[in-house]
Every structure is written in C-alpha cells, then in structure tokens.
N, C-alpha and C positions, 0 to 999 in steps of 0.2 A: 493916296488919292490920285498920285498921278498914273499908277498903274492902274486903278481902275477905271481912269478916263482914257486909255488905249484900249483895254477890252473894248469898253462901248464902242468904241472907233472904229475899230477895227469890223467888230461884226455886224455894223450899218453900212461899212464900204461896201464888205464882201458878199452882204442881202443884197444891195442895190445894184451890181452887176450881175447877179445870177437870173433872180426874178426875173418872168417874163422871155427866157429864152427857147418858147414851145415855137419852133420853125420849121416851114416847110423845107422838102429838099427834092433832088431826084439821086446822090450818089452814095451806094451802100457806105465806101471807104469812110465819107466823112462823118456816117452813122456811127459806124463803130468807134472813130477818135471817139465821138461824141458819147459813148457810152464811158470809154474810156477815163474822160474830161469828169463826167459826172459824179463815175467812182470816185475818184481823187476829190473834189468838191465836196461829196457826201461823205467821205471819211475826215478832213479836213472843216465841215460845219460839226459832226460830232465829235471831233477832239474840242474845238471852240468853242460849246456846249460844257464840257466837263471842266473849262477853264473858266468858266461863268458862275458854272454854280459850285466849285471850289469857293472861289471869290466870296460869293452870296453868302457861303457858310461860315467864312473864316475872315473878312475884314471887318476889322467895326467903323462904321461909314456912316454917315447922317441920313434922314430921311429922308432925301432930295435926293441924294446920291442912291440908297438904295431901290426907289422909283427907278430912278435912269434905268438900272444894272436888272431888273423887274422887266422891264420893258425891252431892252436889248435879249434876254434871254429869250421872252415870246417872241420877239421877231429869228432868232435864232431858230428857235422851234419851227414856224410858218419855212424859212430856208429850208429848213431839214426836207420838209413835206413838198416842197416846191421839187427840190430834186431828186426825193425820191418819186415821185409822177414822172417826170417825164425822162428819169433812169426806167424804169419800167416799160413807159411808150416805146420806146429806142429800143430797148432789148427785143422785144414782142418783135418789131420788123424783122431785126437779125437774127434773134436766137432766143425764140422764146423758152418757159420752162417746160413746158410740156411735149416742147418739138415738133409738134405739129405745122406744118405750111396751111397757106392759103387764106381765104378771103374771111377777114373776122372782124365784129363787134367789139370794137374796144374801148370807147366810153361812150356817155350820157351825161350831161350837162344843162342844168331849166335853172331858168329867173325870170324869177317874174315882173314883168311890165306894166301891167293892170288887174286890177281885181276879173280873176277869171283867165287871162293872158298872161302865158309864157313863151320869152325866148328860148331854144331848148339848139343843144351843136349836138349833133353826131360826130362821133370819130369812127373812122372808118379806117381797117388797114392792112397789109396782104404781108405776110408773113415769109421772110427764107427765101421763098420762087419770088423774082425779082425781072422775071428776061420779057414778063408779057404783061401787057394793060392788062388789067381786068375791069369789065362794068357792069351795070345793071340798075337797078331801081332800089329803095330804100322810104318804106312808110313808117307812120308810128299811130299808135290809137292807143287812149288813156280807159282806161275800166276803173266802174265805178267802185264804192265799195264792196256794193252787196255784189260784187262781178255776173252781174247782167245786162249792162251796158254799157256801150262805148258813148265816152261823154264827149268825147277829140278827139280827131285826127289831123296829122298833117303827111301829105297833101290833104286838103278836103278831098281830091279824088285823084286816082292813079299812082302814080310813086314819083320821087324824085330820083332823075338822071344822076348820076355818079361814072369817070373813070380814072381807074389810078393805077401805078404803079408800087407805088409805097404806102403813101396814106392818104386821105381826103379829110376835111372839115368840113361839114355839111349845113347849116343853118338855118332856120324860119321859125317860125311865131305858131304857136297852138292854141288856138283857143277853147275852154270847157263848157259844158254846159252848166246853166246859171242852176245853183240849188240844190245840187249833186258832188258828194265827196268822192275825188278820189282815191286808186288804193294803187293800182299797179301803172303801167307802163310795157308794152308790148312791143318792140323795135323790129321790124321785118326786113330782111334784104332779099330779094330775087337777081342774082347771078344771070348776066347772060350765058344761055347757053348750057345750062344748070339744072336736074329736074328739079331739084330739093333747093328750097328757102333756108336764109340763115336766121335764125332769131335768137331773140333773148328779151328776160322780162328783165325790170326794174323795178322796185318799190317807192312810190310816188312821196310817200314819207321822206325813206332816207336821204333821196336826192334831193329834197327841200333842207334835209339837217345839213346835208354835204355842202349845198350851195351857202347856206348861213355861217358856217363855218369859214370856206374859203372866202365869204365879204369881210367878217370879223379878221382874217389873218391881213385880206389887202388894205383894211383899216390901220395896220399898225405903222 
C-alpha cells in the first residue's frame, strides 16, 4: 500500500506542474530546450503510465485504493495529451514534419458560452523563417449543414489584425444563427503582401467532441 500511495503521488506532482505550460515567447533557443524539455517529460509520463497499470494488474489493493490508482492513471493519460500538444505546437515553429516554412494555421479551439455563442482562439504560427514579422488579417464563417449558408462569422465584417514573429493567439466570440446546424468551419488568413489566402476547414462536430474532451481531462 505504501508503494502504491507514491505512484499516486508522484504522478499528481508531476500533472500539476506540467499542465498549463502553453507560453508565449520571442527566442527560437528557448523553443527548442523546450521541445527538448517535453521529449524527456513525454517519455518519462509514459514510463509513469506503464508503472500504473503494472500496479493496477498486479496489486491486490481495496476498492478505495483501487479508485485512487483509476483516477491517477486518467490524469496520467490527460498529462500524456497535454505534452503531446504543445510538443507538436514547438516542433511546427522549429522544425516541423513536413519542412515546410511560413505563415500557417495551426489550431482551432470553440466553447461554448451560450446557446448559439461560441468562444473560439485561433492559433496562428510562422514556421523555420523567424528574421521578419509577418501580418495580415484572419476571419472565420461557420456553414450550415446543408453547406449553403453562412450562419457566423467573426469579424461580422473585415478580418482581424494579426503580427507575429513565432506565434499569435487570436480570440473572440461567434455568434450562430438561431435554428440552423452547423457542419464545417472555414478559417481564412490574408497575408500582407501575399496574393494567395491561407485556409483551412474544420468540422464543427469534432471540435465540439475535442473541446468536451479536453473539459472532461481539466475536470480531473
């Protein structure tokens, strides 16, 4: 019992300092420790994983205790997904997988605030080339199911200012129209100085499951 009461210990310490460390910056150097940092972290939560559910298999423990060791392993899990996000956010600046440079869509994020209202963060982020600002505008509009009409946008009109170096987090509130489902997500950037627009769709679904998800993980 007593070793099982260090497992659990140990991996609510090691949850409760990692969580939460998605930070802005301006110096590549400390990007990269920081990928660095995360490898080690994320191979070090899944050794701590496999020392969980050893445990879970092989102690005979009460059923209070095995609750605890239940619960320590999902927050375990939720750690896992924690660093692996923003091990990925970090790589994409410095060295993504595809090698590609430049100005790119890197996430979507909505929660809803009222029936009909969503907060929603753009992640914005520039890849490799690091020596020039880059800016421009940044809209979004929701399409309906039957994809004939836009039920949201935000701005209501023109786009949102954006300039960055590394990354931006971009923010505001969407409202839908009352009566109408929707299905996709439409994220546009216009580049200064750019003839071509960046975009990319999103499914209005899965980032409702994604977001349900990561509440259920911050619950634990």
């Amino acid at each position: 019992m007593v070793g099982l009461g260090l497992v659990i210990f140990v991996s609510l310490v090691i949850g409760s300092y990692y969580l939460g460390k998605y930070q802005s910056g301006s110096n590549e150097i400390l990007y990269r420790d920081q990928v660095v940092e995360l490898e080690r972290e994320l191979e070090a939560f899944e050794q701590h994983k496999e020392t969980l559910v050893l445990a879970q298999s092989q102690l005979q423990i009460t059923k209070e205790a095995y609750g605890g060791l239940k619960d320590s392993l999902m927050q375990c899990d939720a750690n896992i997904d924690t660093v692996r996000y923003e091990l990925a956010f970090y790589r994409s600046i410095i060295s993504p997988d595809n090698g590609e440079s430049g100005l790119k869509i890197h996430d979507l994020q909505l929660e809803r605030v009222a029936d009909g209202s969503f907060s929603m963060t753009v992640v914005l982020l520039q890849s490799i080339e690091h020596d020039d600002l880059v800016g421009g505008e940044v809209h979004l509009e929701v399409i309906s199911e039957d994809g004939d009409q836009v039920i949201g946008r935000w701005p209501k009109s023109g786009g949102k200012r954006f300039d960055l170096r590394y990354f931006e987090k971009i923010t505001g509130q969407i409202d839908l129209l009352a009566g109408v489902d929707a299905e996709r997500i439409h994220v546009v950037v216009d580049p200064d100085g750019k003839p071509d627009n960046i975009d990319r769709w999103y499914s209005w679904h899965h980032l409702n499951q994604q977001n349900s998800l990561l509440n259920q993980q911050n619950a634990l």
